[in-house]
C-alpha positions, -999 to 999 in steps of 0.1 A, spaced: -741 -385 123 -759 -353 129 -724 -333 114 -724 -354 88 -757 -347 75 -754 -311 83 -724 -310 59 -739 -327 32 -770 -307 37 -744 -274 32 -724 -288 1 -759 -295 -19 -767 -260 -11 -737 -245 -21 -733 -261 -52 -763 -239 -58 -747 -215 -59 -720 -225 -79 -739 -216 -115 -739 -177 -100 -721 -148 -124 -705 -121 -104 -726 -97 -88 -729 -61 -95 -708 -37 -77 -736 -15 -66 -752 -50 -51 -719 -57 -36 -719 -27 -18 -752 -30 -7 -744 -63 9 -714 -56 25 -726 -21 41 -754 -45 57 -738 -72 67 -708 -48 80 -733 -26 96 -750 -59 117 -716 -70 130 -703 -33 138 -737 -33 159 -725 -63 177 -747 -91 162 -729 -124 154 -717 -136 116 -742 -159 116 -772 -141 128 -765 -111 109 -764 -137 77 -795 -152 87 -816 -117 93 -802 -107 57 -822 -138 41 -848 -113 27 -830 -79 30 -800 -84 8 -799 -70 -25 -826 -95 -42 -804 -108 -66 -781 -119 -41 -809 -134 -16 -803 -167 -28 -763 -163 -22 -767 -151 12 -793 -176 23 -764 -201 7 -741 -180 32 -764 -185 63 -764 -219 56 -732 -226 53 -715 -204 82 -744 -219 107 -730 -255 100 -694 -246 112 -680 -229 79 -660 -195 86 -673 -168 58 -646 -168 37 -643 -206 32 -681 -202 28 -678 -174 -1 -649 -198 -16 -675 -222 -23 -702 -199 -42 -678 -201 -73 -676 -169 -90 -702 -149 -71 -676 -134 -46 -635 -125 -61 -605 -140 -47 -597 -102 -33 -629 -101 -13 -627 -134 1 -591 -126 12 -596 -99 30 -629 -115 50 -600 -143 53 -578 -117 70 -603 -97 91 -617 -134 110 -580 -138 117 -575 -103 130 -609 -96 145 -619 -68 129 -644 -82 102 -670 -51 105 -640 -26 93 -632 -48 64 -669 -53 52 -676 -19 52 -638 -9 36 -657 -35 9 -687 -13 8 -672 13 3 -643 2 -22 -675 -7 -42 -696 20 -36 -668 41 -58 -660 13 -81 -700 14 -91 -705 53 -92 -672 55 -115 -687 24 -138 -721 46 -141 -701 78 -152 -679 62 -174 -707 48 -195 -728 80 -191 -694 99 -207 -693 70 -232 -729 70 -249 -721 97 -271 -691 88 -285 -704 54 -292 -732 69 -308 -712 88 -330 -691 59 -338 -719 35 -348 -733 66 -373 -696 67 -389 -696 29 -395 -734 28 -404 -738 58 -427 -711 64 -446 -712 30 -473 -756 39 -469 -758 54 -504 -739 26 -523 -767 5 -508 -792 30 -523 -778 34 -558 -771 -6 -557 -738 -6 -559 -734 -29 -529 -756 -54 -520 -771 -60 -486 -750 -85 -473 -718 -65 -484 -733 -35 -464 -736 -57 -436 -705 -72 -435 -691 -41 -437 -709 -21 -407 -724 -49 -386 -695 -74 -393 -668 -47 -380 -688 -40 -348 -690 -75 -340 -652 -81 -350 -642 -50 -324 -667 -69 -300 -650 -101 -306 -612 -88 -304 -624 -70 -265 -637 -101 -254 -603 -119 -264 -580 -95 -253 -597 -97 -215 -601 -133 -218 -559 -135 -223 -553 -107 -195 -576 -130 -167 -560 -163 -181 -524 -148 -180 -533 -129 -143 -539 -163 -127 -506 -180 -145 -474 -177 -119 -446 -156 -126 -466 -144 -158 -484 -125 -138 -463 -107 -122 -444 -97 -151 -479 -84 -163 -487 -70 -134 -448 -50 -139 -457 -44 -172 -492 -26 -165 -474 -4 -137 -460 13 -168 -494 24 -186 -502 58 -174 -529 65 -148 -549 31 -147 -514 15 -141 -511 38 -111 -541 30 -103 -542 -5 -101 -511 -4 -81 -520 21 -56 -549 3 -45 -535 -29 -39 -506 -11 -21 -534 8 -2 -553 -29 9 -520 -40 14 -510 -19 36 -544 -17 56 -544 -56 59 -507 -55 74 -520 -32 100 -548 -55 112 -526 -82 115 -501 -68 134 -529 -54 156 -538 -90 162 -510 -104 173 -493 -120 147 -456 -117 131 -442 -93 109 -434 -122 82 -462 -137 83 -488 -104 80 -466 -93 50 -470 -128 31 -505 -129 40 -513 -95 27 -491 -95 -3 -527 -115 -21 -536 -82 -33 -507 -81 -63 -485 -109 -78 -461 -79 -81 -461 -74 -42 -464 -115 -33 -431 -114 -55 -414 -89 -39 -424 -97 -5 -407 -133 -12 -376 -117 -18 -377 -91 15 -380 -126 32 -344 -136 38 -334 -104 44 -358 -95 75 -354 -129 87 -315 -123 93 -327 -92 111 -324 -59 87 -349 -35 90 -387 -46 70 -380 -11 54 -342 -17 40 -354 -52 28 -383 -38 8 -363 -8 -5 -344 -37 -22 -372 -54 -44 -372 -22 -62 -415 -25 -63 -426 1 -35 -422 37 -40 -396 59 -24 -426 75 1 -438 44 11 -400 32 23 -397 64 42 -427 65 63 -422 25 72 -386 40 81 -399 62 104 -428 44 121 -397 16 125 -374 46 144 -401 60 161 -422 28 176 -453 42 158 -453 19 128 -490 9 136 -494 49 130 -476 52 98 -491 19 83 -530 37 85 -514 75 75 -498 56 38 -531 32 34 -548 65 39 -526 81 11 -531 55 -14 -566 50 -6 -568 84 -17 -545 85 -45 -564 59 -67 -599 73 -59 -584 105 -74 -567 84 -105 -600 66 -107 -617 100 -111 -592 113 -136 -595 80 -158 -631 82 -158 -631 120 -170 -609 112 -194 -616 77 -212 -645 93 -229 -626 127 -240 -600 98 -255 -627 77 -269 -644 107 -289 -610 116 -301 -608 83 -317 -642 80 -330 -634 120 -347 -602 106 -359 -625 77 -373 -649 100 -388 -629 123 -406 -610 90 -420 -642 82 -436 -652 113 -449 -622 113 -471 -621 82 -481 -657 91 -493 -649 123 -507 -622 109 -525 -645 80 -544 -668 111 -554 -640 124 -570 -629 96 -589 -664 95 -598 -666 125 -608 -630 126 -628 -643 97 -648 -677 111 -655 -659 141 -669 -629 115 -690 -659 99 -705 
């Protein structure tokens, strides 16, 4: 009677919960650094939880006292963070999934931290590089039709329709196009031909890619460090792409009639070249344990650096555009004072 209660007693308050957006990244960090900090100390899931009631990032207080609640009745986290609806992505609670199974849940909370500690910093410098060029943009849309307004030759609705109503349709066509990439990321075998497809877009493709091979890779290691089978850590850690969950299905087979985990991922065609060599050689040498941390390492590294690039960049792009943009609309009002002018001059 007493479970029973204690269970219904968790479900009311994590349907709490359940109205919660996503949280920030920079809050994310902050909460997994803490709570990965208080188990690396050696203090137990559900006391570290319990202590963070009032020391979490305050808009995630509620969450975590949800959390407390939840893991203290019997819950493991991860079926715990399943139930806070959006507040916590499917990623996240796969790898916390992964580390209870492998033991090391302090390395993965603060890998988290971490992962969103950069994925924060870049936001902030990307919208930092971005004010300007928006700036400029909004002057090129609100300015140029301004003295038809003056002179009356537009009225003010017109005016608006044509500066305010073009923001908002830009603002509307975003929202759409993400809306179709999330509802086509979560459709099977659609995604992974998007997730192929986006591979193919220069440096955020790369990106993407490299650092799901890089959590990949690392979640492999844990679980092979734990004890369990080659098959089954590959399936269990191929959550971080469809593209790798695909090809990871069809390396199946093929290991399980005994050819090397190396040859039968060569043969999807989906990992690179490096990545097939080093597993190679951690297979030849015993060491694969080694190898497995040295290429999670590399492709840690390699989209931190892409993530840099991209951030540099996407602003130098974006005020290319909005120049491209601006001196679209100086011609096209030059050219109307010239017709102007040519018929002041025929009359």
């Amino acid at each position: 009677m007493r479970n029973v209660l204690e269970r219904r007693k968790t479900k009311r308050l994590v349907s709490a919960t359940m109205r919660d957006v996503p949280f920030s990244a920079k809050s994310l960090s902050a909460f997994y650094y803490q709570l990965g900090t208080l188990v690396q100390a050696g203090l137990p899931i559900q006391s570290a939880l319990t202590s963070m009631r009032n020391t979490a990032p305050r808009r995630m207080r509620s969450t975590t006292a949800v959390l407390a609640e939840a893991v203290n009745a019997g819950l493991p986290p991860s079926e715990a963070m399943e139930k806070c609806g959006p507040s916590f992505s499917e990623l996240d609670r796969q790898n916390i999934r992964i580390a209870e199974r492998s033991g090391a849940l302090d390395v993965v909370l603060l890998s988290l931290s971490k992962y969103y500690e950069t994925r924060a910093a870049a936001r902030n410098k990307l919208i930092a590089g971005s004010l300007y060029p928006a700036f400029v943009f909004s002057a090129g849309v609100f300015i140029p039709p301004l003295p038809g307004l003056v002179l009356g030759k537009m009225t003010v609705a017109s005016y608006l329709w044509r500066t305010a109503g073009l923001l908002f349709s830009l603002a509307v066509l975003a929202w759409l196009v993400s809306r179709i990439f999330r509802w086509a990321s979560t459709v099977p075998k659609l995604n992974v031909a998007l997730d192929r497809a986006l591979l193919a877009v220069p440096v955020f493709g790369r990106l993407r890619f490299d650092y799901a091979l890089s959590q990949w890779l690392s979640s492999i290691r844990l679980m092979l460090t734990a004890g369990f089978g080659v098959i089954e850590a590959l399936e269990s850690a191929s959550y971080t792409s469809p593209l790798i969950a695909e090809a990871c299905r069809h390396a199946r087979p093929h290991i399980s009639s005994g050819m090397q985990i190396s040859q039968a991922l060569a043969l999807t065609g989906v990992f690179p070249e490096e990545l097939i060599q080093y597993w190679t050689t951690g297979e030849m040498s015993g060491r694969l344990d080694e190898m497995l941390d040295r290429l999670a390492a590399i492709y840690e590294d390699r989209w931190r650096r892409s993530l840099d690039y991209a951030v540099t960049w996407l602003p130098r792009i974006a005020y290319g555009l909005v120049a491209i943009y601006m001196v679209w609309q100086i011609l096209t009002l030059a050219t109307a004072y010239f017709n102007t002018y040519n018929q002041f001059l025929g009359d």
